[in-house]
N, C-alpha and C positions, 0 to 999 in steps of 0.2 A: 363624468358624473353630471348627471342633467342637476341647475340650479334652480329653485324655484322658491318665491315668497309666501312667511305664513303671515300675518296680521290675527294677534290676540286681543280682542276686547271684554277688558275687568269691569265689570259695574259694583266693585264695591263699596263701600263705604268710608270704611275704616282703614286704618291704616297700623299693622297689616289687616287683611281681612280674610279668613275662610275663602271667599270668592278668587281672588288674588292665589291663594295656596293652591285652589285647584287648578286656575288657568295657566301655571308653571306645571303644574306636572303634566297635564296634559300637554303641554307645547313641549314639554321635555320628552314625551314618550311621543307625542308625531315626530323630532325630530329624530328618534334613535328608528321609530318604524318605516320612516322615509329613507334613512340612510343603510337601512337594509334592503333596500330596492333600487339603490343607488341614486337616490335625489337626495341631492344636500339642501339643507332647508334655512334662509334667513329669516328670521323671526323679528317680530317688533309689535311690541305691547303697547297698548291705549287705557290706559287709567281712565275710565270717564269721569271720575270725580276731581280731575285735572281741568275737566274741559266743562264743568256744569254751568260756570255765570257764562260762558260764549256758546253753550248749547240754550239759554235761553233769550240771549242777544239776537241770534241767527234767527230762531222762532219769532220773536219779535219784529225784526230789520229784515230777514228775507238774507242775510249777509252774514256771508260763514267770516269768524275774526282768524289770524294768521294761523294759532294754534290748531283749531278745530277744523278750518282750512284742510293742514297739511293731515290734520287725522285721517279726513276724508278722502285726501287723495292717495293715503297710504290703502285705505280699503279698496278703493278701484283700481287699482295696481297689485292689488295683492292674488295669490294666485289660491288660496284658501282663507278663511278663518274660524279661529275658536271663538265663540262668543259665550261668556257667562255672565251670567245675573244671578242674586240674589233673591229668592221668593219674599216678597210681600204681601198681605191679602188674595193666595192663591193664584196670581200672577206675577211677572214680569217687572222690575222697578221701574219708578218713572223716569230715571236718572239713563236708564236701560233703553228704555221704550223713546225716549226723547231722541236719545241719537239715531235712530234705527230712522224717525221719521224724516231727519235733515240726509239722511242717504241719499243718492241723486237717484231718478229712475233709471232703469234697468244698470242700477252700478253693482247689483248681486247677480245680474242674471246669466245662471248654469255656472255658476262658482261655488263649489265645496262649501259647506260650512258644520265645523262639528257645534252642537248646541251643549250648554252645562249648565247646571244651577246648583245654588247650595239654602241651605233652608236648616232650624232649626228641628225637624221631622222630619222623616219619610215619606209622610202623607202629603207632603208638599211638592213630591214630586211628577204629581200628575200636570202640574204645571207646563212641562217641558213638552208635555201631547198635547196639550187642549190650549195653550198660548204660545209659547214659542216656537213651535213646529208648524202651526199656520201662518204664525208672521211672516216666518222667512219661505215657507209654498207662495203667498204673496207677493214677498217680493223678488221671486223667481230663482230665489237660492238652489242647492240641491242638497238637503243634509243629511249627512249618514244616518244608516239604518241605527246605531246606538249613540242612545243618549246618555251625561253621564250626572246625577245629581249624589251633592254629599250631604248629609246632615250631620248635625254635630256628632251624632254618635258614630258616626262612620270613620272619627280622626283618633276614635279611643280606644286599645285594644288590636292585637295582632288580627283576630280574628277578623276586625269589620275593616282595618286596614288591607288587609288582603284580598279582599272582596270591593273595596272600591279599587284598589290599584289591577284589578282583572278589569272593571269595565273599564278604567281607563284607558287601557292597554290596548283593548276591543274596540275603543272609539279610534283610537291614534291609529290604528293597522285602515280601519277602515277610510279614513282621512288621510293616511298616504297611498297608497291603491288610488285614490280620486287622482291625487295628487300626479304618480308614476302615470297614468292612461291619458292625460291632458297635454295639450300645450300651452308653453306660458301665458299667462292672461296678458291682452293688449287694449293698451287705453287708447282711446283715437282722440286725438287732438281737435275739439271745436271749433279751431282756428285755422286748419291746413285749408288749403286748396283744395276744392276736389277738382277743378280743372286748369290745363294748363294755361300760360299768357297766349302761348299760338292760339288756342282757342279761343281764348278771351278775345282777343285781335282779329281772330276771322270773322267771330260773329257769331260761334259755335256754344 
């Protein structure tokens, strides 16, 4: 069974939060649609509201602190990610949109990412086309064709639970398929050698 890493990032607020609810089930249904293609999938979630005073440290200083550090290097290593946000003033949070900017360049590029949001309407879901679908064409992501946004009324009633746990479903199948068709993502080390000491020594 091929192994590969998912990396979830929750821009919630609250604690629990809507945003948080749906980034579980999503990572729960990539992992059941991954492992029906035979990729077993390790997951690891990023609370941003863990990492907010050292996401404006790092803006400030230029200098990622240990915590937000290791978040970062979990995203460059990771071999997909879910990212959710929470809609505020028809975009993006800035708690969201902050860590997006402290990403290193090209640390998304041609790496899976499923997009989510949650919002008190529906109408708030155009967010997910007109802002967080160009961030990540930007920053060279590649995100599935479905997006998955909940509003509060989508967590009430069989009916609208059923209806969102289809797109879920829809985003996760298409998020492993990236997933099965890829090789494992590789981080290059900024520090190796590109050449050897013979060379070094010869003058090469």
């Amino acid at each position: 069974m091929k192994q590969r890493t998912l990396v979830v990032v929750s821009a919630g607020l609250s604690q629990p939060s809507s945003t948080r609810l749906l980034a579980d089930r999503l990572s729960a249904a990539a992992v059941d649609a991954a492992a029906g293609l035979g990729v077993q999938l390790t997951v690891e979630v990023i609370e941003l509201r863990d990492l907010a005073h050292d996401l404006m440290n790092h803006l400030l200083t230029g200098f990622p602190p240990g915590p937000l550090g290791r978040a970062l290097d979990a995203v460059e290593a990771a071999d997909a990610l879910i990212a959710v946000t929470p809609i505020f003033n028809a975009s993006y949070s800035g708690l969201f949109k902050s860590f997006f900017d402290v990403v290193g360049k090209d640390m998304l590029t041609d790496k899976p990412v499923l997009i989510a949001a949650t919002g008190g309407t529906s109408r708030h879901s155009l967010a997910l086309d007109h802002a967080l679908r160009p961030m990540f064409a930007y920053l060279q992501a590649v995100t599935v064709p479905t997006s998955v946004f909940a509003a509060t009324d989508d967590w009430a009633g069989d009916e609208s639970e059923g209806q969102l746990r289809g797109r879920v479903n829809r985003a996760a199948a298409e998020l492993a398929r990236e997933l099965d068709r890829r090789d494992p993502a590789t981080v290059t080390d900024p520090f190796a050698l590109t050449t050897s000491f013979e060379d070094l020594l010869a003058g090469n």
